[in-house]
C-alpha positions as CSV (number, residue, x, y, z in Angstrom):
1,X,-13.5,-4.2,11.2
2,X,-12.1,-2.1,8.1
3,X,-9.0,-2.0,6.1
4,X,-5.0,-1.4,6.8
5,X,-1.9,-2.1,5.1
6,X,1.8,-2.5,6.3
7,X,4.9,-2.3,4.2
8,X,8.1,-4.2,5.1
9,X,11.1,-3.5,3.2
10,X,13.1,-6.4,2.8
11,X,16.1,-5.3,1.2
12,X,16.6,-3.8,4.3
13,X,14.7,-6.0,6.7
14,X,12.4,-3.4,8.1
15,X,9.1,-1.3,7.9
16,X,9.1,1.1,4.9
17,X,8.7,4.2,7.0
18,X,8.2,7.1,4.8
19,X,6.9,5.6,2.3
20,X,4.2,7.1,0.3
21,X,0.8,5.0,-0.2
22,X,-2.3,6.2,-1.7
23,X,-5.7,5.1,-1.4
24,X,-7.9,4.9,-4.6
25,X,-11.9,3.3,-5.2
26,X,-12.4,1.7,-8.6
27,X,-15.3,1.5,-10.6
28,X,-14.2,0.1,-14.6
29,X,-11.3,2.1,-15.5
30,X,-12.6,5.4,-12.7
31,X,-10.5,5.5,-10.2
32,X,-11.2,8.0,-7.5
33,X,-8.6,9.6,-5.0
34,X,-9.7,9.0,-1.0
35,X,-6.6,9.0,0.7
36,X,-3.1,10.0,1.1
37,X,-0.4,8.7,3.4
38,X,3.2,8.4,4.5
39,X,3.6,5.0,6.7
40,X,4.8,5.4,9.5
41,X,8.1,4.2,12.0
42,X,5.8,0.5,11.7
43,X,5.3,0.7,7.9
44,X,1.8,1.4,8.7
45,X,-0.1,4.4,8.3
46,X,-1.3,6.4,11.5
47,X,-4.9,5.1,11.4
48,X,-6.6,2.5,9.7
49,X,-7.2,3.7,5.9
50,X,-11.1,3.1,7.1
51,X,-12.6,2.1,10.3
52,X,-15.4,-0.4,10.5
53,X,-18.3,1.9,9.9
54,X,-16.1,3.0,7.1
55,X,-15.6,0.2,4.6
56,X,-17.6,-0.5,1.9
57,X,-18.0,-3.2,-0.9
58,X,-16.5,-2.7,-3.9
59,X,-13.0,-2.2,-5.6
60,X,-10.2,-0.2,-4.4
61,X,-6.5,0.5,-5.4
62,X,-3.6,1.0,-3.2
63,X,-0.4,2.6,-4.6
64,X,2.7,2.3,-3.4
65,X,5.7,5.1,-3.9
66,X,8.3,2.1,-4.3
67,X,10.9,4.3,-6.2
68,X,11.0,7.1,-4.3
69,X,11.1,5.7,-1.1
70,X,14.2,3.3,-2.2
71,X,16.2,6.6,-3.6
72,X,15.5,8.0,-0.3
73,X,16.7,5.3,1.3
74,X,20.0,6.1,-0.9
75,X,19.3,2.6,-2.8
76,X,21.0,3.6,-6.4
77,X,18.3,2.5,-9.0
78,X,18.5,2.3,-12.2
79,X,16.5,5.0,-14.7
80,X,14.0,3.8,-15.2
81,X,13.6,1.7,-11.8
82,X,12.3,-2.0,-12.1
83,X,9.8,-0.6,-9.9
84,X,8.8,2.7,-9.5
85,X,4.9,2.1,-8.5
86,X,3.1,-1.1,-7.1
87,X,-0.3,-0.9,-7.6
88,X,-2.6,-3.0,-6.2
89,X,-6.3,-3.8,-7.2
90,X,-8.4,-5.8,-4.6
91,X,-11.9,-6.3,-4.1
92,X,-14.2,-5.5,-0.3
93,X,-16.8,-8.2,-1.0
94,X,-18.1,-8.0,3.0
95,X,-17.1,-4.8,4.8
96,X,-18.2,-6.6,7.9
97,X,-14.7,-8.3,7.6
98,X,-11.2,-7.0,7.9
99,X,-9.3,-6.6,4.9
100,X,-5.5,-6.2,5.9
101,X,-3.4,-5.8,2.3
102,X,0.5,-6.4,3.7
103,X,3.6,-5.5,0.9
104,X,6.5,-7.3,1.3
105,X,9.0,-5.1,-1.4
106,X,12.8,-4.3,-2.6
107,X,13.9,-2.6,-5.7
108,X,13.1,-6.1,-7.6
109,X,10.0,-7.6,-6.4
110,X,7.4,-7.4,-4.4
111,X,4.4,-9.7,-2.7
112,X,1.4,-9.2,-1.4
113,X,-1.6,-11.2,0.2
114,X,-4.6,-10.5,2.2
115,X,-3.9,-10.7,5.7
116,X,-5.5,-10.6,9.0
């Protein structure tokens, strides 16, 4: 079924359009570059970040532009931010499954989960 994320913003209660989200696969301490996107008006990106015939066991990494989308958003930050990246390791242990990582964020925390 593949694997998406979606970002909500909840300092301002709404998607984190604009923000910038790269996707990474992990082997040890390798990480390899596969994907770069800004989310869309839904916090999403445009397409899944793979499709079903796509996904494939193992370990990835998202990374979330936190930071930079905030300033953007004209959010004064302290320098350094609390958050300036969120990076998120997970694990694709059936890629028969959907894998949905969600990221609820502000300037000051964030959450995550798998979803559906």
């Amino acid at each position: 079924m593949g694997l998406s994320t979606h970002v909500l913003d909840t300092m301002h209660g709404c998607p984190a359009e604009g923000m910038a989200v790269t996707l990474y696969r992990t082997e040890g301490d390798q990480a390899t570059l596969l994907q770069r996107h800004t989310l869309n008006a839904d916090g999403r990106t445009a397409t899944p970040l793979f499709d079903a015939d796509s996904l494939r066991t193992g370990t990835y990494r998202l990374v979330f532009e936190v930071a930079a989308y905030f300033a953007a958003r004209g959010v004064a930050l302290p320098q350094p931010s609390f958050l300036g990246r969120v990076q998120l390791d997970f694990g694709v242990a059936d890629a028969a499954q959907h894998y949905h990582v969600p990221l609820l964020v502000s300037p000051w925390a964030y959450s995550t989960y798998r979803g559906s």
